[in-house]
C-alpha positions in Angstrom: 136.3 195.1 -10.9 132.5 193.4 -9.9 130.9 193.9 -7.2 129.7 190.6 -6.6 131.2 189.2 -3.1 131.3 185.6 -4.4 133.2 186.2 -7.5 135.4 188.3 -6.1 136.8 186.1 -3.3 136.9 183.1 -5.8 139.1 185.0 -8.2 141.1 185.8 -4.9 141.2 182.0 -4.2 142.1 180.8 -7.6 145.1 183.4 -7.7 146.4 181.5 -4.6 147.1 178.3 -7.5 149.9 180.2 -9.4 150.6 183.4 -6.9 154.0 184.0 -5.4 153.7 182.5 -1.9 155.4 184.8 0.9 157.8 183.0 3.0 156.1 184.3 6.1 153.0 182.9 4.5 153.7 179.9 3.9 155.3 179.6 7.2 152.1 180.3 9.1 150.0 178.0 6.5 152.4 175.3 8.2 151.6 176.7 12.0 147.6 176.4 11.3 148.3 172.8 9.8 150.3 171.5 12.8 147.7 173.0 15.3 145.0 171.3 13.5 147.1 168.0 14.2 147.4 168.7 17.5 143.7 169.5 18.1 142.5 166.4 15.5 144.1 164.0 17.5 142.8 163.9 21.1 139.5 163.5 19.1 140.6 160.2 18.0 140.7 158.9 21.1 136.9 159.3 22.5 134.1 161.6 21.5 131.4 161.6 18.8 134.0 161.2 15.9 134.8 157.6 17.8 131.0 156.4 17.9 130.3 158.1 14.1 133.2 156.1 12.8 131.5 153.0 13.8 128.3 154.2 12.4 130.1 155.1 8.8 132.0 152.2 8.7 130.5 150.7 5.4 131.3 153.3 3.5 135.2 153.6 4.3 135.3 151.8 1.3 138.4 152.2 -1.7 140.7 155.4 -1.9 143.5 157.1 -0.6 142.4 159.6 2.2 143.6 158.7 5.5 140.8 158.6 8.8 142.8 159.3 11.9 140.3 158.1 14.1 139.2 154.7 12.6 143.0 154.3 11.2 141.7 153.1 7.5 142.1 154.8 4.2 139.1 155.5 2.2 137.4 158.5 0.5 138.1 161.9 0.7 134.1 162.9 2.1 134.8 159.5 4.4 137.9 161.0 5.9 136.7 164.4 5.8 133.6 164.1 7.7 135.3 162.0 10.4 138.9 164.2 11.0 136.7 167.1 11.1 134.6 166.0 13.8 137.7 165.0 15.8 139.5 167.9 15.2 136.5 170.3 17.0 135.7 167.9 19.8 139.0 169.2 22.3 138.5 172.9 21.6 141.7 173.4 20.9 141.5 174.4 16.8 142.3 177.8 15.4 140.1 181.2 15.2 140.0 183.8 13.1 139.2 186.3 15.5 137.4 189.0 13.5 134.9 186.6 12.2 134.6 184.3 15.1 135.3 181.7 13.2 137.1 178.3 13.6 138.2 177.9 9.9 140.9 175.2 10.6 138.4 172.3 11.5 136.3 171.7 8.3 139.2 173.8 5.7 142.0 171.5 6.7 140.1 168.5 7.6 138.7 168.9 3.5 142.0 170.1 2.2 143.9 167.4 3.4 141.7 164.4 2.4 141.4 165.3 -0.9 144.7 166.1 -1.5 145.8 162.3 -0.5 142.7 161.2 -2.4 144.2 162.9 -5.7 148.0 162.9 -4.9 148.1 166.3 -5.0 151.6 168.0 -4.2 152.3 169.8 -0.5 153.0 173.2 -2.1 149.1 172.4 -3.5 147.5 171.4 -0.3 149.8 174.4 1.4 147.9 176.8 -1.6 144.2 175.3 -1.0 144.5 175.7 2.6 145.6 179.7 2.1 142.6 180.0 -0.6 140.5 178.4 1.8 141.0 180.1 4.6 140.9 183.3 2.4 137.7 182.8 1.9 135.6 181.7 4.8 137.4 184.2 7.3 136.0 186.7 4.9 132.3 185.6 4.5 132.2 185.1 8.4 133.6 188.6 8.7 130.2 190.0 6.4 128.3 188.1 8.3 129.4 188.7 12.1 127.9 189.8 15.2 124.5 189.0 13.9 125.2 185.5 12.3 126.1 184.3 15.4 123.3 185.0 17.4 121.2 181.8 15.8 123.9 179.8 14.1 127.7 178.0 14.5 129.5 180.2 12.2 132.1 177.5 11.9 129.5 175.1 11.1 128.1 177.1 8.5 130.8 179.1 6.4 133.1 176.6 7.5 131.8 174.5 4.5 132.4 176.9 2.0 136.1 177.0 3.4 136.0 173.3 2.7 134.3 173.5 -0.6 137.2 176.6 -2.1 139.8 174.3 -0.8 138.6 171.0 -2.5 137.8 173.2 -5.9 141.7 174.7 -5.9 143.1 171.0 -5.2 140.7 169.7 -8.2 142.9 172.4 -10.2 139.3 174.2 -11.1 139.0 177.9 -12.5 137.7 180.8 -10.8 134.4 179.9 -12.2 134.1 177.2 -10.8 135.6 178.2 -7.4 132.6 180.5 -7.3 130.0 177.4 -8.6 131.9 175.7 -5.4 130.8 178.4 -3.0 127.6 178.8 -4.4 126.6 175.1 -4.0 127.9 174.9 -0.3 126.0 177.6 0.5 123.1 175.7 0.1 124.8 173.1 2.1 125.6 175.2 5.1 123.9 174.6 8.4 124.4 174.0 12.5 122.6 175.8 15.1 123.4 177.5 18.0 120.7 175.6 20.2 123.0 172.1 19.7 126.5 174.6 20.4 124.9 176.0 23.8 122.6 173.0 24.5 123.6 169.6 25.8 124.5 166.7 23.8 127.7 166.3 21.4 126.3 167.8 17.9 129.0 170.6 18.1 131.8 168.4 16.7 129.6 167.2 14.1 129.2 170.3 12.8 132.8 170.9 11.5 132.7 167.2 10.0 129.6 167.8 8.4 130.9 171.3 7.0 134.1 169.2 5.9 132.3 166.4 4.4 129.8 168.8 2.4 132.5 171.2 1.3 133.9 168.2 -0.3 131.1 167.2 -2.0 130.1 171.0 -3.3 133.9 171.2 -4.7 133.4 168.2 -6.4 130.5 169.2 -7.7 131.6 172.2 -9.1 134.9 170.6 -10.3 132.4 168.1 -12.1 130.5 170.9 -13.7 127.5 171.9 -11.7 127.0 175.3 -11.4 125.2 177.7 -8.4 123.9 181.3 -8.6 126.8 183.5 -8.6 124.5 185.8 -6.1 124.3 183.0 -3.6 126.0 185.0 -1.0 124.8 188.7 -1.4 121.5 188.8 -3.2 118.2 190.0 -1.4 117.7 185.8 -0.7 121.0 184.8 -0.7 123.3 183.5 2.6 123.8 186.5 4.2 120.1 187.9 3.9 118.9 184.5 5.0 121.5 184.0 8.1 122.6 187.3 9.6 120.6 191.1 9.8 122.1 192.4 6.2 122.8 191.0 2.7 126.5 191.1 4.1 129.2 193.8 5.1 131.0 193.0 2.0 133.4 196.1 2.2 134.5 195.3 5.3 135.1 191.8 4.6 136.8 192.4 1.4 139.0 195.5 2.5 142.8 194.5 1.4 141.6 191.5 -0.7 145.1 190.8 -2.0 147.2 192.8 0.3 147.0 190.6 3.3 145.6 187.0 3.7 143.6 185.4 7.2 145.8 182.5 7.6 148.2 184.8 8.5 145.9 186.5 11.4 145.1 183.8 13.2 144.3 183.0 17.0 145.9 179.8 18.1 144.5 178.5 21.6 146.3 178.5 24.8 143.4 177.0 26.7 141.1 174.3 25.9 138.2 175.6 26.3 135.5 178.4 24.6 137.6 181.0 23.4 135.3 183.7 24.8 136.3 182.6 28.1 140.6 183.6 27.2 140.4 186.9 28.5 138.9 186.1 31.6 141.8 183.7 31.8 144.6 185.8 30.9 143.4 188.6 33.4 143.8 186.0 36.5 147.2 184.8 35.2 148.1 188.5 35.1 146.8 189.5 38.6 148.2 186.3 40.0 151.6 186.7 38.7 151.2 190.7 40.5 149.9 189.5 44.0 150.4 185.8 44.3 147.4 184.9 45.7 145.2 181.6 45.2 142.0 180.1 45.4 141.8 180.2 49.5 142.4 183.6 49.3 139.7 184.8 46.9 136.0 186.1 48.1 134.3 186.6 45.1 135.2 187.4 40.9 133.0 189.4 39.1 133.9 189.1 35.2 132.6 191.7 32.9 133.2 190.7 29.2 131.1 191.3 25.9 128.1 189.6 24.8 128.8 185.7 24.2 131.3 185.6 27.3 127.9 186.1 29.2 124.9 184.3 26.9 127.1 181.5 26.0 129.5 180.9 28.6 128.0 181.9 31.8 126.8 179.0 33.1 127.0 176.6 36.4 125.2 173.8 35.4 128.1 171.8 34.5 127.4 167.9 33.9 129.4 167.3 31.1 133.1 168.3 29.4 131.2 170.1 26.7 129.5 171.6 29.6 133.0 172.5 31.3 134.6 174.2 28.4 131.7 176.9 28.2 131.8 177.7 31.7 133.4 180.7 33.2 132.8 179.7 36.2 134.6 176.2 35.6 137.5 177.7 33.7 138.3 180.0 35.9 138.0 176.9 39.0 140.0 175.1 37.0 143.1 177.3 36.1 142.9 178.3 39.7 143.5 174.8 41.6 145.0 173.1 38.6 147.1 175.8 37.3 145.8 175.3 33.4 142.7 174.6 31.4 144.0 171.8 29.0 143.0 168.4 29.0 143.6 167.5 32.5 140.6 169.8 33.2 137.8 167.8 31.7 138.3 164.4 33.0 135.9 162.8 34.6 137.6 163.1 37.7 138.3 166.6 37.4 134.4 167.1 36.5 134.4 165.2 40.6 136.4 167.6 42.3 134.2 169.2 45.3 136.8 172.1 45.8 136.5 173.1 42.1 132.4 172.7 42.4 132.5 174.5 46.0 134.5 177.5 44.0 132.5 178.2 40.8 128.9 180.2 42.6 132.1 182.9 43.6 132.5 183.5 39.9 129.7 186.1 38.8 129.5 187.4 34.6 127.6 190.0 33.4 128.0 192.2 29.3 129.8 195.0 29.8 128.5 197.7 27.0 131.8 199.0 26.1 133.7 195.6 25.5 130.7 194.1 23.9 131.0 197.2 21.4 134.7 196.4 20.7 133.6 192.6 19.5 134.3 190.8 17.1 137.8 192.3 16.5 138.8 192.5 20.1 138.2 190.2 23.1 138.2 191.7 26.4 137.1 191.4 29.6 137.3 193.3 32.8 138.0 191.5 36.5 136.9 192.3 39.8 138.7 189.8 42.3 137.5 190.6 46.2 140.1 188.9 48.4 139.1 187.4 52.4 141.2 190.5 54.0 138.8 192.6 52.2 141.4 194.3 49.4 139.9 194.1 46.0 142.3 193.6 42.8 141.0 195.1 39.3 142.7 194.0 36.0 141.4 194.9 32.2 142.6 192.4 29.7 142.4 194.4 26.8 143.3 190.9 24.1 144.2 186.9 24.6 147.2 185.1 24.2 146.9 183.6 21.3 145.8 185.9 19.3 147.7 188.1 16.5 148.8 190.9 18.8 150.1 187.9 21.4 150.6 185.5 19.1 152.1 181.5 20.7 155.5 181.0 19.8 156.7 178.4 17.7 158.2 177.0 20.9 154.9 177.4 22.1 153.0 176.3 19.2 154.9 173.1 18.9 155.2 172.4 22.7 151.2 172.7 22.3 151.2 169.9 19.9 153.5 167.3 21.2 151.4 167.4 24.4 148.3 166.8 22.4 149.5 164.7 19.9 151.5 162.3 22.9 148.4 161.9 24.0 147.0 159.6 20.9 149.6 158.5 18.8 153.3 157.1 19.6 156.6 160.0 20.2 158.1 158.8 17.3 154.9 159.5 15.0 154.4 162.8 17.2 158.0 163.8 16.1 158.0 162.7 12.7 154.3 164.6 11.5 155.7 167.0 13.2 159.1 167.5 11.1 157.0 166.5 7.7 154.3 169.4 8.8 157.2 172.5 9.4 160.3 171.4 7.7 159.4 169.3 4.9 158.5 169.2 1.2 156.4 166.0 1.2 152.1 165.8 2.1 151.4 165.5 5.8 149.7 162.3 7.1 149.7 160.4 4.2 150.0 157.4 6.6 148.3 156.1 9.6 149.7 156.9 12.5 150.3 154.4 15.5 148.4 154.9 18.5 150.3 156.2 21.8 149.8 152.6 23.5 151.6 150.2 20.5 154.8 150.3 19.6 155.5 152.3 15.7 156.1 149.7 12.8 
């Protein structure tokens, strides 16, 4: 077997075409494609994908591929770029926790477009989004912590997620998988200054990565070709992007046994992800002592590195702002009872009590927990009470994630709240049966929004 990285996962991805798919595979392939609904939609409503589909809308131009947030068919890259970007604005897509990654945003968003754009089967769409995934949870696990530190991993190796995906629908050969791979690597961008900095780049990211992983699939599909070292040589994507030319074992250990998609971290709260733990630990002391927000002194949160360089902050002006804010979060599942949507309104951006609360949240790095990232996300809680007793918790993972996985009561419940938020209950119910029960390509239609009646 070669040691190349790149050729290996592309021969990993084309067997994914003909493979036997598990029933319990294919059953979560249909869980990460009804969360992505569920997160794309609430993106259709306002947010950047709203004011780029305005900006784009010359080029919706002729095909097949269905834009959620501009209702019009058009080309794959059209509805790629734009779904993307909707899907990531919310917070509410999927992670792949081991890589920090968000592969559901730009894979899905690709995968889908181009598989209405060809007329491509279910069971093929199903197969690219496995492939996909297979992929880009890998690269981001060779490239984690240190990729992270300058750049959005989603935005990045999400568009070689996009670009496999696109490549397996175009029905190309494991050469050209790897051509696909090579050529969005060279595509592959988003910083962490406009992830952590104000301003509404971070959606754009995961359309861009859609939109471009298109295009490099296509590409390859057509016959352009990449270096086949593009990911491990000494000037390749790792060497260029993290502190090594990749931690290829690791990433590729049980290539073939077991497959990301079914791994994955489906959000409970709509917010950063690295605040979860924090989260969880209140619900959990809360449910043990029954106190609330009157009662509490001061919280001191220890977590691991990004839960304090990222998402300790209380300058909070904006819902971006809100939903990478400990201090926020933790307001807001305190007065309101959950972080969803509710939580970044502009009136609940308003409230004084949840303002007045946030300086008693403090966050610093704990060493330990830091060490035990990316794999597992902790955090340990310190919560002083007024009568002087103090209440100590350690949240040793989130629910969500594979060890506390959502439900499928959950799940779904999760995204006919989001969904009934932008398009009409009879849409909402009938994606939803078509996504988890059905034979036939998801979305192929435009759906109504919430406020008309369905045709």
């Amino acid at each position: 077997m070669t040691d190349n990285p790149l050729i290996q996962l592309a021969q990993a991805a084309h067997a994914w075409q003909t493979r036997d798919v598990p029933v319990a595979v294919e059953h979560d392939t249909r869980r990460a494609v009804l969360d992505w609904f569920g997160s794309m939609l609430p993106g259709c409503l306002e947010g950047p994908a709203v004011a780029l589909s305005h900006a784009v809308a010359s080029e919706q131009g002729q095909g097949a591929a269905v834009s959620y947030v501009d209702g019009q068919r058009g080309s794959a890259r059209h509805a790629a770029l734009l779904n993307g970007t909707a899907s990531h604005t919310a917070e509410f897509d999927d992670i792949f926790r081991d890589g920090g990654y968000h592969p559901g945003s730009p894979t899905i968003s690709a995968a889908l477009a181009v598989a209405q754009a060809e007329g491509a089967s279910a069971d093929a769409f199903r197969r690219a989004v496995i492939g996909g995934y297979e992929v880009g949870c890998r690269i981001a696990m060779a490239l984690q912590p240190s990729h992270y530190r300058d750049w959005h991993i989603t935005a990045t190796v999400g568009t070689m997620g996009a670009a496999v995906s696109t490549a397996m629908i175009k029905g190309c050969t494991a050469e050209q998988i790897g051509n696909s791979i090579a050529i969005a690597s060279s595509f592959a961008g988003g910083h962490q200054e406009n992830l952590q900095g104000k301003g509404q780049t971070k959606p754009l990211h995961c359309g861009h990565a859609a939109e471009a992983g298109v295009l490099a699939g296509l590409a390859a599909a057509a016959g352009v070709t990449g270096s086949r070292d593009s990911l491990h040589a000494d000037h390749g994507y790792a060497a260029a992007s993290s502190d090594t030319t990749g931690n290829w074992g690791m990433a590729l250990a049980g290539l073939g046994d077991w497959t990301p998609i079914s791994r994955m971290t489906f959000k409970n709260h709509g917010c950063c992800g690295h605040i979860f733990p924090t989260l969880d630990g209140l619900r959990v002391l809360q449910a043990q002592h029954a106190f609330g927000p009157a009662d509490i002194d001061g919280i001191e949160v220890e977590g691991y590195g990004p839960t304090a360089s990222i998402c300790d902050r209380l300058d909070v002006t904006t819902p971006q702002d809100a939903r990478f804010s400990v201090q926020y979060c933790v307001a807001a599942l305190l007065y309101m009872g959950a972080v969803r949507l509710a939580a970044f309104t502009p009136e609940a951006l308003a409230r004084a009590d949840l303002r007045a609360f946030m300086p008693k949240v403090r966050v610093t790095e704990d060493p330990e927990i830091a060490a035990a990232y990316p794999s597992r996300r902790q955090a340990r809680l310190r919560v002083t009470l007024k009568d002087g007793s103090v209440l100590k918790h350690f949240q040793p993972t989130r629910k969500g994630d594979p060890d506390d996985p959502l439900t499928d009561a959950e799940l779904v419940a999760k995204f006919d709240e989001l969904a009934g938020l932008a398009v009409t209950q009879d849409d909402a119910a009938r994606l939803r049966r078509c996504v988890m029960a059905t034979d036939e390509l998801p979305g192929s239609v435009p759906l109504h929004p919430a406020n008309q009646s369905a045709a």
